[in-house]
DRENZARO-564761 format. One record per residue (C-alpha): residue number from 0; x negated, y, z negated. Coordinates in steps of 0.25 Angstrom, whole numbers. Last residue first. Example, Ala and Ser with C-alpha at 12.3 -4.5 7.8 and 13.67 -1.06 7.14 Angstrom:
BEGIN
(balo 1 (-55 -4 -29))
(balo 0 (-49 -18 -31))
//
This chain:
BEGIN
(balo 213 (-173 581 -199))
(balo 212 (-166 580 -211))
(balo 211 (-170 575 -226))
(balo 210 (-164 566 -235))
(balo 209 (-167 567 -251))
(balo 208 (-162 556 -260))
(balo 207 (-171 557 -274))
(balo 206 (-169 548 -285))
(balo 205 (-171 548 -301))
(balo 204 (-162 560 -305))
(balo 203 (-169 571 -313))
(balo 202 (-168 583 -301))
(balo 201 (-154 578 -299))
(balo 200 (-150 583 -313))
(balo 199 (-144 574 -323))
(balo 198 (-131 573 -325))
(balo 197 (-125 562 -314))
(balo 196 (-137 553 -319))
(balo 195 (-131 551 -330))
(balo 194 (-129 537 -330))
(balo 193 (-141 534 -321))
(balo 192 (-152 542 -332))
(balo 191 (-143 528 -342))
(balo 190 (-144 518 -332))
(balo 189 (-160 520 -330))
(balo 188 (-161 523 -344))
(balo 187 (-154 509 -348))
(balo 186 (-163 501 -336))
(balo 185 (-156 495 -324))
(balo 184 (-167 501 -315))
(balo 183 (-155 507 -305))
(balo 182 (-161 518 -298))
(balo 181 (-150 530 -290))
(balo 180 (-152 541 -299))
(balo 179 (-148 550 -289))
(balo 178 (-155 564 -282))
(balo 177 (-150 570 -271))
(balo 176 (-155 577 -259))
(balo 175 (-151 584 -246))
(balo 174 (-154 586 -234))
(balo 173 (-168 592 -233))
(balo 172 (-174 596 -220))
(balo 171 (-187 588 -217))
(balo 170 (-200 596 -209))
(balo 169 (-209 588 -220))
(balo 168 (-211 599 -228))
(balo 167 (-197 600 -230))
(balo 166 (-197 585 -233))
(balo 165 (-208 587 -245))
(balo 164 (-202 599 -250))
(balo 163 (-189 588 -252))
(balo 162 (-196 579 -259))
(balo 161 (-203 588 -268))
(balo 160 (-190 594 -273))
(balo 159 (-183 581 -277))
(balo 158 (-196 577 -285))
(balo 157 (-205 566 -280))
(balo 156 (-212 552 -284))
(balo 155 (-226 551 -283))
(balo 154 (-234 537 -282))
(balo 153 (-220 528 -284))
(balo 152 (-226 514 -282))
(balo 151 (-236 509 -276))
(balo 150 (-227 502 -266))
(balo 149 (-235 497 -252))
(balo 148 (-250 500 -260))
(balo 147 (-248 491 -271))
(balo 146 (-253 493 -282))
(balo 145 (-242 498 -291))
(balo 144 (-242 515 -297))
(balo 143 (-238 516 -310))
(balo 142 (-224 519 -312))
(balo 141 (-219 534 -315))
(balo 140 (-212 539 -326))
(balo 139 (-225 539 -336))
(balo 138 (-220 537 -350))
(balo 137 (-222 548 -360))
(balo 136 (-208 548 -364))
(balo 135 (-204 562 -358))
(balo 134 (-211 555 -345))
(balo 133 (-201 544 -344))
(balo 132 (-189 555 -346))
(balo 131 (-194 562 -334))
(balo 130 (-197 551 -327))
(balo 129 (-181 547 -330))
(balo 128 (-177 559 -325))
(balo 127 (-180 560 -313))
(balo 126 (-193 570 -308))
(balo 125 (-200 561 -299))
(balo 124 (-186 558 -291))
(balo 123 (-188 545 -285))
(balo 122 (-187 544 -270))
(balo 121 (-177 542 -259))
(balo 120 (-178 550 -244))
(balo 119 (-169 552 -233))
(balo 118 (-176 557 -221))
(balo 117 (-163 561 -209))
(balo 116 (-163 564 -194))
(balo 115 (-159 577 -188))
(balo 114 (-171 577 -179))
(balo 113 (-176 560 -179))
(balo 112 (-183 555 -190))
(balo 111 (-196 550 -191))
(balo 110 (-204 562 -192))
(balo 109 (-197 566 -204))
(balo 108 (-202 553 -209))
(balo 107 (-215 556 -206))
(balo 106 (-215 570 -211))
(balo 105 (-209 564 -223))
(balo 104 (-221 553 -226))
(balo 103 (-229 565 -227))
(balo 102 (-223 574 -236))
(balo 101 (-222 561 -245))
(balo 100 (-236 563 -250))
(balo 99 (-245 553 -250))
(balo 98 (-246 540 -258))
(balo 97 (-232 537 -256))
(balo 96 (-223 527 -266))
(balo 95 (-213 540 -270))
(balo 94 (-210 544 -256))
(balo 93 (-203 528 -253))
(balo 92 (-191 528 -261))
(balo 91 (-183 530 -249))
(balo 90 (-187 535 -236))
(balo 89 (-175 532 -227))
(balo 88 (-177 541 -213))
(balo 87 (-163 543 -204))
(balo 86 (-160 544 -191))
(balo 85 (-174 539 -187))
(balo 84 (-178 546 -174))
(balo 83 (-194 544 -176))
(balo 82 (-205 537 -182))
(balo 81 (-218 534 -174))
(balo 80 (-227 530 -184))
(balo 79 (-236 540 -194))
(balo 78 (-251 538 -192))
(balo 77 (-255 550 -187))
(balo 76 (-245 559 -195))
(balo 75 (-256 556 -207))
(balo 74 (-248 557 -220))
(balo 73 (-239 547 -216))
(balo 72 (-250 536 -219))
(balo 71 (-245 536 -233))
(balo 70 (-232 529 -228))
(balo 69 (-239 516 -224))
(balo 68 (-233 513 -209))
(balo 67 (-226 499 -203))
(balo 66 (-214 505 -196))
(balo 65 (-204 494 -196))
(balo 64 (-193 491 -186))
(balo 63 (-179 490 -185))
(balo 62 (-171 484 -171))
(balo 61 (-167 470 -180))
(balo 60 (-168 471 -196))
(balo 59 (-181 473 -201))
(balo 58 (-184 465 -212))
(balo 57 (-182 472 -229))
(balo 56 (-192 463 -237))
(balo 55 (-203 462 -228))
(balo 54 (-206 478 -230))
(balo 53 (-216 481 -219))
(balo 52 (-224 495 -226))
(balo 51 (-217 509 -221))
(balo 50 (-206 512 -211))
(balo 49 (-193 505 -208))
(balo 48 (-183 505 -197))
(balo 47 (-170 503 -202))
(balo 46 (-159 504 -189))
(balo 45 (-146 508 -195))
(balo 44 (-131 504 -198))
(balo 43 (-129 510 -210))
(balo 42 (-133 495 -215))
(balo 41 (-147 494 -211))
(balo 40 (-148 507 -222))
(balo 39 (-145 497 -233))
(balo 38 (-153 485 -228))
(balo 37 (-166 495 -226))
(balo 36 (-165 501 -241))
(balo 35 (-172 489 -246))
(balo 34 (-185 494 -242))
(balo 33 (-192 503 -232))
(balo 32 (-203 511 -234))
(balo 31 (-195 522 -225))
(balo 30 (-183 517 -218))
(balo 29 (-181 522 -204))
(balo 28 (-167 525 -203))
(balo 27 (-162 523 -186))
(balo 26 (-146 527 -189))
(balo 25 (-134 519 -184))
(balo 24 (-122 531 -184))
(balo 23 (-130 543 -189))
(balo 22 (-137 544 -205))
(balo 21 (-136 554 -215))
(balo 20 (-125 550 -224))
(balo 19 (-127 536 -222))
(balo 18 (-143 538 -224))
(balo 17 (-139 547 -237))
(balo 16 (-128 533 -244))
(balo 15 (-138 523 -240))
(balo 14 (-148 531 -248))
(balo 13 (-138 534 -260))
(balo 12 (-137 518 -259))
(balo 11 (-151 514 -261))
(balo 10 (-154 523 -271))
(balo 9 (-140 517 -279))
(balo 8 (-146 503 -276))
(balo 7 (-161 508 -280))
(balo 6 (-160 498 -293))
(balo 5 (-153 486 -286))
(balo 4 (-161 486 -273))
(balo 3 (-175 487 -283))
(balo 2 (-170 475 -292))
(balo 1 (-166 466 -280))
(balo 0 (-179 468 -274))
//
């Protein structure tokens, strides 16, 4: 836990910094596939709700609730919950795990938010430039998938332009975007892309910040 709050502590901050931004006086956020993100967003002031698999780790705080939901059921309108007249939608780093496309998850969440209300999403950029460089060497950029059905890990991860296609298609206006190397591994290539990270074009940096308007 420590490891993983250290390394996404910039992520976690250009996060904060768009729900600020973004967000009324004492906003309701649902937090999608919550996780450690839920204290920072608690501290806006905000109501947290969370929805997704029950994360022991993070409890609810008083007046929050949990929708207990496996996100690749979103592809049958059916069985969605009843979600709705959230301020503000946090889907961060969750896309990339789904076994179905994310078209889906983000006609729910766009049904979750109330008119004028905000989708921020976070995910890896596919085309960054250290999978680049990876596959250059012959190494495969991409970890191999873990059993464990709650976190596979990352099945497809997602290019700037797919993402935003996919939240037109899901009735989303798009807001604005940016891309950061915002991961902290500690490694030398790890410090050395972040050093010049400032140069590198935004379609080569590792992570996507897109937010999305109702």
């Amino acid at each position: 836990m420590e490891w993983y709050l250290s390394a996404h502590a910039p992520r976690y901050a250009a996060l904060l910094r768009k729900v600020e931004e973004l967000a009324p006086p004492r906003p309701r956020i649902l937090d999608v596939g919550a996780a450690y993100e839920v204290e920072l967003l608690r501290s806006l002031p905000a109501v947290v709700d969370r929805l997704g698999f029950p994360d022991e780790r993070v409890p609810l705080a008083e007046g929050e609730r949990h929708i207990e939901f496996d996100l690749t059921d979103a592809a049958q309108p059916e069985l969605w919950p009843e979600l709705d007249g959230y301020d503000i939608v946090v889907c961060a780093e969750v896309i990339e795990h789904l076994t179905i496309p994310p078209i889906h998850v983000l006609r729910l969440l766009a049904a979750a938010l109330r008119e004028g209300g905000w989708l921020i999403v976070q995910t890896p950029n596919a085309t960054r430039i250290s999978n680049r460089l990876r596959m250059l060497m012959g190494r495969n950029p991409f970890e191999p998938l873990r059993d464990d059905r709650r976190n596979p890990g990352h099945i497809r991860e997602y290019t700037v332009k797919e993402l935003l296609g996919f939240a037109s298609s899901a009735g989303l206006e798009t807001g604005g975007w940016l891309t950061a190397d915002y991961f902290v591994t500690g490694s030398w290539a790890n410090r050395g892309l972040r050093r010049v990270s400032p140069a590198v074009p935004r379609s080569l940096r590792a992570g996507i910040t897109a937010w999305f308007h109702k």
